[in-house]
C-alpha positions, 0 to 999 in steps of 0.5 A: 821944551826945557824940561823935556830936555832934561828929563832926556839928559837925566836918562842918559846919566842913569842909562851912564850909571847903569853901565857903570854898575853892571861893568863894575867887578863882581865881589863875593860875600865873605865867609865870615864877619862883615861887609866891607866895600864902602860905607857911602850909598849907592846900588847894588846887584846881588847873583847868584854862584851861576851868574843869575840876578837876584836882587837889585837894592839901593841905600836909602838911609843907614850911617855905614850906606853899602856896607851896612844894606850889604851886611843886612841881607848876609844876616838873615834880616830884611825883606830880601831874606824872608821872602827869598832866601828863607823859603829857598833855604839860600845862604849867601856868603862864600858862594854869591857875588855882588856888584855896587856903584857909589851913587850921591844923589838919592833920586839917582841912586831911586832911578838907578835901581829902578831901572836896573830892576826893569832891565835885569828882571831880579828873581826876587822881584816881585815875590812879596806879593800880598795875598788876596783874602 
């Protein structure tokens, strides 16, 4: 019974911390130079100029945590880019927006992610499908 009793107080911190992520206030990517929001890890939201999901991310390594992953996906790098923005000739600064939540813990910021993507259905998600030969 322990054990359920966690499993069900470790979805409530995650629910927590999703309300937290989508409540946090939007930024917009520079027009020029870096990201600079903070260099601890976490998850964050990418959107569209109309307000659309686009990605859900976390931080799972890197010395500069949010700012480093938030700066990768405005450089034309990464899978985000090439299966997403590429094809659909986007470029983000100026114009998108993002939200980000500092999270500490690597399997919450794992369940965070997960759990803002089944919630928020990114349009994103999903399109690095291999094709089948």
């Amino acid at each position: 019974m322990k054990k359920q009793t966690k499993t069900l107080d470790e979805v409530t911190i995650i629910e927590d911390l999703f309300v937290k992520l989508t409540s946090s206030n939007f930024c917009v990517f520079p027009l020029k130079g870096k990201i600079n929001v903070s260099e601890k890890h976490g998850v964050y939201i990418i959107y569209s100029p109309q307000n659309q999901v686009l990605h859900v991310g976390n931080t799972p390594s890197g010395r500069k945590g949010l700012d480093q992953r938030l700066y990768n996906h405005i450089s034309c790098t990464g899978v985000f880019y090439e299966k997403y923005l590429k094809p659909n000739k986007i470029k983000m600064r100026g114009t998108h927006k993002f939200k980000y939540l500092e999270v500490d813990d690597i399997r919450q910021r794992a369940l965070l992610e997960a759990y803002s993507a089944g919630k928020l259905c990114p349009l994103h998600f999903g399109t690095g499908a291999k094709k089948s030969k």
